[in-house]
DRENLO-362607 format. One record per residue (C-alpha): residue in one letter; x, y, z. Coordinates in Angstrom, 3 decimals, m for minus. Example, Ala and Ser with C-alpha at 12.3 -4.5 7.8 and 13.67 -1.06 7.14 Angstrom:
// residues 2
type | X | Y | Z
A | 12.300 | m4.500 | 7.800
S | 13.670 | m1.060 | 7.140
***
This chain:
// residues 285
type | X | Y | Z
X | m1.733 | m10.194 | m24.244
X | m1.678 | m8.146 | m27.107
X | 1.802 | m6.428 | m26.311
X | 3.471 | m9.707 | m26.144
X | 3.113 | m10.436 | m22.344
X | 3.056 | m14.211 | m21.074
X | 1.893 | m13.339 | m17.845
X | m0.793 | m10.928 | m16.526
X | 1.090 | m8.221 | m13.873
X | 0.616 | m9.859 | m10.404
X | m0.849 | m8.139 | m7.417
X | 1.622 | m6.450 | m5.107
X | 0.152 | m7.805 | m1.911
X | m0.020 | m11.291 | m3.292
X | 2.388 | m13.633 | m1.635
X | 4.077 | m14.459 | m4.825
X | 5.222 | m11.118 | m5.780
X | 8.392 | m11.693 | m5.219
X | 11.572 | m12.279 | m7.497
X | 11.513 | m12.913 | m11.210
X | 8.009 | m12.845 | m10.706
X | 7.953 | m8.726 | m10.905
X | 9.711 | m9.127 | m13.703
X | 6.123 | m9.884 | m16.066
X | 4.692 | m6.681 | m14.094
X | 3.251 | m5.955 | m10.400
X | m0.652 | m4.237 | m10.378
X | m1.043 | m2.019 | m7.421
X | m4.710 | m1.331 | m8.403
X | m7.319 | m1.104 | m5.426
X | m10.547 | m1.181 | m5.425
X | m12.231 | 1.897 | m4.184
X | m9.146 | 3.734 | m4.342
X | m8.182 | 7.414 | m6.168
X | m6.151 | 10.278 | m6.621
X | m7.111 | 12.179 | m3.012
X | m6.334 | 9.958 | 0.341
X | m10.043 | 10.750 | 1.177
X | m11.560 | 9.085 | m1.763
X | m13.140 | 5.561 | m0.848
X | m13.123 | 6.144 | 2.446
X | m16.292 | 4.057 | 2.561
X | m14.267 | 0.841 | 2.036
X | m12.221 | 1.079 | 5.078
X | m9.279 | m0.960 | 3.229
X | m8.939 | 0.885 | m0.080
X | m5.208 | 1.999 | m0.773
X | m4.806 | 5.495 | m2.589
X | m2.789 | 6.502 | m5.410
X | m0.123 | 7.468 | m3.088
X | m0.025 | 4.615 | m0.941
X | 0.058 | 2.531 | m4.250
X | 3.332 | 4.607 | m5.421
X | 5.057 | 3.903 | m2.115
X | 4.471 | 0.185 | m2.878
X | 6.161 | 0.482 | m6.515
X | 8.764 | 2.417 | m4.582
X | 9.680 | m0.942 | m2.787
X | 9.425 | m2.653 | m6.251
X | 11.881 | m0.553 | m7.392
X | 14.188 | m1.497 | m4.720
X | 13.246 | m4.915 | m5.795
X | 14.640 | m4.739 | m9.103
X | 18.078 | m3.021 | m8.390
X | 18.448 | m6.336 | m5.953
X | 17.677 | m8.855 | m9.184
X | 19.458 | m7.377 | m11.853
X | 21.619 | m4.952 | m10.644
X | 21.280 | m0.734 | m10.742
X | 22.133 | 0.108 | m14.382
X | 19.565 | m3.046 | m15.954
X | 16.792 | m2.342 | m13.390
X | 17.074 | 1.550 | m14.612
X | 16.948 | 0.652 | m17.810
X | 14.165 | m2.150 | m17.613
X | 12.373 | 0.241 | m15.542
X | 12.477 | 3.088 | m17.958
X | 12.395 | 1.210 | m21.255
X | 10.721 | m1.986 | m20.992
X | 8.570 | m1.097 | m19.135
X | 4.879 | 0.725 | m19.398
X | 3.223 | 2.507 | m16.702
X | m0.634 | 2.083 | m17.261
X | m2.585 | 4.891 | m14.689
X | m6.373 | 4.668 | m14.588
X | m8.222 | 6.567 | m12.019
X | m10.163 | 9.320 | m11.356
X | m13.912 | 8.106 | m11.525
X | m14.297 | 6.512 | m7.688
X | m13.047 | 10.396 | m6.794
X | m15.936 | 11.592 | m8.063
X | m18.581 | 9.009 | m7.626
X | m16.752 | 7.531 | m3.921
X | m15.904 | 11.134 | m2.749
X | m17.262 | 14.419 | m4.391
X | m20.803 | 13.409 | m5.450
X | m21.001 | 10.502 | m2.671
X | m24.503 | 10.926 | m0.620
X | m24.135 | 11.763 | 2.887
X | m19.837 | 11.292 | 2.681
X | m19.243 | 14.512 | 0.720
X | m21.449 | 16.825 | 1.761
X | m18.536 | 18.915 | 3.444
X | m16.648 | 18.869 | 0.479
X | m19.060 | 19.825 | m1.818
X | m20.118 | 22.721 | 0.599
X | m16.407 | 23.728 | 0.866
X | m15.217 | 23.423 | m2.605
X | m16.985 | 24.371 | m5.786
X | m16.442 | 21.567 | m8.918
X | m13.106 | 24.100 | m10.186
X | m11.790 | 24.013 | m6.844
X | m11.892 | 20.137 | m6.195
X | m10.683 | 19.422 | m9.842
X | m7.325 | 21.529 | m9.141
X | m6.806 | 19.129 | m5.817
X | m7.107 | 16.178 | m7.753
X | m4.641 | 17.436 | m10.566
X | m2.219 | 18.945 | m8.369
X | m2.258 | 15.415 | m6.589
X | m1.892 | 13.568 | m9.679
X | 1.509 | 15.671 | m10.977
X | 2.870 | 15.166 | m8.073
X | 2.268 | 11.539 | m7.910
X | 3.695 | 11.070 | m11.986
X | 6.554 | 13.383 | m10.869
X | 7.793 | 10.972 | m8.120
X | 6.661 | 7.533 | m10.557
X | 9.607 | 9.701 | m13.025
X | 11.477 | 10.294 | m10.417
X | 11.932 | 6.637 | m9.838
X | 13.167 | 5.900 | m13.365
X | 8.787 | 5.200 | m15.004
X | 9.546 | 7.047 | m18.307
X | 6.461 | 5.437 | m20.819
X | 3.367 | 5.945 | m19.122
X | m0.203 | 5.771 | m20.511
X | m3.308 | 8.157 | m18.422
X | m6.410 | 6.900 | m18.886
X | m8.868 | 9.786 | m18.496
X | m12.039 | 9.333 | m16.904
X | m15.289 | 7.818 | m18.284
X | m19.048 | 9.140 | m18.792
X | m20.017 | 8.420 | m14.945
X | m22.792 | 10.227 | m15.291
X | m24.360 | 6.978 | m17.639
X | m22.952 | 3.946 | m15.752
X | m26.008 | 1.631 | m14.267
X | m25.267 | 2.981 | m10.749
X | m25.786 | 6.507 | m11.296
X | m28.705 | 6.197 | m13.751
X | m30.389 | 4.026 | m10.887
X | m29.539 | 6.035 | m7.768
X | m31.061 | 8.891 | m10.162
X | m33.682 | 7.453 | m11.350
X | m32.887 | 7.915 | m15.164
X | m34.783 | 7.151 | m18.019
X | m32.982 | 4.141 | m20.859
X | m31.331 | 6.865 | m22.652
X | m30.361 | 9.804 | m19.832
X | m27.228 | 10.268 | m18.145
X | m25.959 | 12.290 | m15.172
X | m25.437 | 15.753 | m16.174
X | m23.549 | 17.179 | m13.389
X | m21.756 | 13.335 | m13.247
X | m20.480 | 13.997 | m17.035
X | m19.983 | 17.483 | m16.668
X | m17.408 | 17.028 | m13.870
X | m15.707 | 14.013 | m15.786
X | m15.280 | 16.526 | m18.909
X | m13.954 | 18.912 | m16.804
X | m11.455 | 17.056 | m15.313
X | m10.440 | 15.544 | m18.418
X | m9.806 | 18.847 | m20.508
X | m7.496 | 19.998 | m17.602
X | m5.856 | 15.934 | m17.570
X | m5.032 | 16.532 | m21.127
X | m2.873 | 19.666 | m20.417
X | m1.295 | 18.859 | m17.633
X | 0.023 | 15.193 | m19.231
X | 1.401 | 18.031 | m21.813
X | 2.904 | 19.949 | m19.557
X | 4.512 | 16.617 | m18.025
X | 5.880 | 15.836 | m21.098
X | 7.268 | 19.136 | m22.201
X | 9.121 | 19.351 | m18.545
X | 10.011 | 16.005 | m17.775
X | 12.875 | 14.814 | m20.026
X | 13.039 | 11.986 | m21.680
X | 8.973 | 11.057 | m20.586
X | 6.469 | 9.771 | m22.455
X | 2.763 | 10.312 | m21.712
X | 0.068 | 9.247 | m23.613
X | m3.741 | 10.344 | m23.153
X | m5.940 | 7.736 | m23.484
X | m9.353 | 9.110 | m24.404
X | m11.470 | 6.437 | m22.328
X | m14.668 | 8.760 | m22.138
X | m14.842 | 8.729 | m25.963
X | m14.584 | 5.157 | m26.630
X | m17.213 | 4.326 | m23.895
X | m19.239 | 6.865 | m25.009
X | m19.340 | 5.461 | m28.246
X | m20.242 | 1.611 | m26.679
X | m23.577 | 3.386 | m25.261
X | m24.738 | 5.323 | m28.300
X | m23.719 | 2.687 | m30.762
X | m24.076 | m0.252 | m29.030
X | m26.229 | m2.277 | m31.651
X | m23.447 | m1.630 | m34.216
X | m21.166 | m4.024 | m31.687
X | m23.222 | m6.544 | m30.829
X | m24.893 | m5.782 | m27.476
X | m28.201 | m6.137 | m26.340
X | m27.745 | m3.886 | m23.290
X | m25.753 | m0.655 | m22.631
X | m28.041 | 0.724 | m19.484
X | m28.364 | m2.772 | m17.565
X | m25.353 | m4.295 | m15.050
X | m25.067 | m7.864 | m16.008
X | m24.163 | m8.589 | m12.386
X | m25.953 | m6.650 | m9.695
X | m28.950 | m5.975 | m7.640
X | m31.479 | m2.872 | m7.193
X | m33.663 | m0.676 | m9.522
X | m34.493 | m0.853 | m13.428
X | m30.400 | m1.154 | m14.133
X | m29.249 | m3.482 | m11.475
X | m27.194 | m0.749 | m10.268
X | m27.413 | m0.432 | m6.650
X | m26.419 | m3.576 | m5.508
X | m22.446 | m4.353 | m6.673
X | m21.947 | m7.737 | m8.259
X | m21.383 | m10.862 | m5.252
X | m23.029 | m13.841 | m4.841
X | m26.642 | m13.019 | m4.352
X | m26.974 | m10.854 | m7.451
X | m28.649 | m12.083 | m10.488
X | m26.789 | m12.635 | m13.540
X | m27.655 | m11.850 | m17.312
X | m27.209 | m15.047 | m19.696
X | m24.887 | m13.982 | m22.137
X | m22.354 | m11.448 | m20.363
X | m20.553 | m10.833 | m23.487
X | m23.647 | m8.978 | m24.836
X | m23.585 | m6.047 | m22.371
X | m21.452 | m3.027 | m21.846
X | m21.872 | m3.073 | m18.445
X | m20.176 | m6.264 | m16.397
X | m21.610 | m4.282 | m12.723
X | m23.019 | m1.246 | m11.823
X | m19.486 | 0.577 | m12.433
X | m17.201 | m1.392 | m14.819
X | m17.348 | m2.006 | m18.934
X | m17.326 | m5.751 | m19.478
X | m15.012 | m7.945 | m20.974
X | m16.426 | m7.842 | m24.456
X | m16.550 | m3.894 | m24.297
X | m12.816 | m3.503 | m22.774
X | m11.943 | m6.384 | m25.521
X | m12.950 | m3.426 | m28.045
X | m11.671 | m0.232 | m25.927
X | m8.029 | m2.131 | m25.482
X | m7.968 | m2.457 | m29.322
X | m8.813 | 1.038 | m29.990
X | m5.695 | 1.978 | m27.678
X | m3.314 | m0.119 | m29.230
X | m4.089 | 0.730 | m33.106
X | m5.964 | 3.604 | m32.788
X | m5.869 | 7.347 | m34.099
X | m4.638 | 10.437 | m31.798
X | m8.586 | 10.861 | m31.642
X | m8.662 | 7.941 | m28.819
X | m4.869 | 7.859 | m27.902
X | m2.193 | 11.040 | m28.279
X | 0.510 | 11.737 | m29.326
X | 0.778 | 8.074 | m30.210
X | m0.755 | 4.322 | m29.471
X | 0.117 | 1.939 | m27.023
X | 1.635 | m0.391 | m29.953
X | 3.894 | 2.379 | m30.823
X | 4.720 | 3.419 | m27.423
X | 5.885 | m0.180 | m26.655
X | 8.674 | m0.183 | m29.830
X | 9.901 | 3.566 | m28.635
***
């Protein structure tokens, strides 16, 4: 809304996702899904990152049809902003999964696992540039280790976190940061941009007060435990009152009134949340 959009991107697999509709923006986002093919496997119908590039593959095709090769190219590469945030469910749905990932984690240290999901990703950005996606903007991934799920499943105090949870995200997002600089050294004309997501939710949970919530440990839809957190969000789960007072909208996701704050923060803010530039500036370049 903020970048001047009159319509919200509309799901790929929708029925309407067809014609001049693409041209306000197609999501391919899945729920469940990540950066490895193995990741979600729990959810039987969760589509991977690199299912979810062939898709925008036939989108591209889509656009060459409706406004011809040289405008799609250069709606696709300057109008256009590829917005890429994943990495948590391959952690929490794959490497530290109960039961699921016990073979990984006996086959592949932390290092090793990190490397996969990095080498996966550059490939997957390589072929998005290879397809004409020129402004794109990485989320990196969030404290895990302190959303209700994992504080519940671990049995966490109010104000503990995961350690290993955390320690993996900051792992994986000290390597993220490099390789989007890499990208944009050796990809011509591309334009990356970090978006520091662990930071900004980080600072929801240990200054919550400060912006108005009563909660930043509790889901405000869920089941199970002192958080709520076992149980995601569906029609039997209880409900706080006022959902706009809680970080947490389910055991996994900020809620509106916290990603209301984080989406700010990426448009206008400092290379401390968002380098080498913001999302306002990246739309005008």
């Amino acid at each position: 809304e903020e970048l001047g959009s009159a319509n919200y991107a509309i799901p790929f697999l929708a029925p309407n996702a067809t014609g001049k509709a693409l041209l306000a923006g197609v999501n391919y986002a899945s729920g469940g899904g990540g950066i490895m093919n193995a990741t979600g496997r729990i959810f039987v119908n969760r589509l991977g990152m690199d299912v979810q590039v062939d898709f925008f593959n036939t989108t591209r095709k889509q656009f060459d049809d409706l406004l011809g090769k040289d405008k799609a190219k250069e709606y696709i590469s300057k109008k256009s902003i590829f917005s890429i945030t994943i990495g948590a469910n391959d952690f929490l749905n794959n490497y530290l999964f109960p039961l699921l990932s016990v073979g990984t984690r006996f086959t592949q240290t932390p290092d090793n696992f990190i490397d996969d999901m990095l080498d996966h990703l550059r490939d997957q950005l390589t072929r998005l540039y290879n397809l004409d996606a020129r402004k794109f903007v990485i989320g990196n991934v969030g404290p895990i280790g302190c959303i209700p799920y994992q504080k519940t499943i671990n049995q966490l105090k109010e104000d503990e976190c995961v350690d290993l949870a955390n320690k993996l995200a900051n792992q994986y997002n000290i390597r993220l940061k490099s390789l989007l600089e890499e990208l944009n050294k050796k990809l011509p004309g591309a334009m990356f941009v970090h978006a520091n997501v662990y930071d900004l939710v980080m600072e929801l949970i240990t200054n919550y007060k400060k912006y108005g919530f009563i909660s930043a440990t509790k889901a405000c839809c869920g089941n199970g435990g002192q958080f709520a957190g076992i149980i995601p969000c569906g029609p039997t789960s209880s409900m706080c009152e006022e959902r706009d007072k809680y970080v947490f909208w389910d055991p996994y996701h900020p809620s509106e009134a916290a990603n209301v704050i984080i989406a700010k923060q990426l448009l206008y803010g400092d290379v401390k949340v968002i380098s080498p530039f913001n999302l306002s500036k990246l739309r005008d370049m």
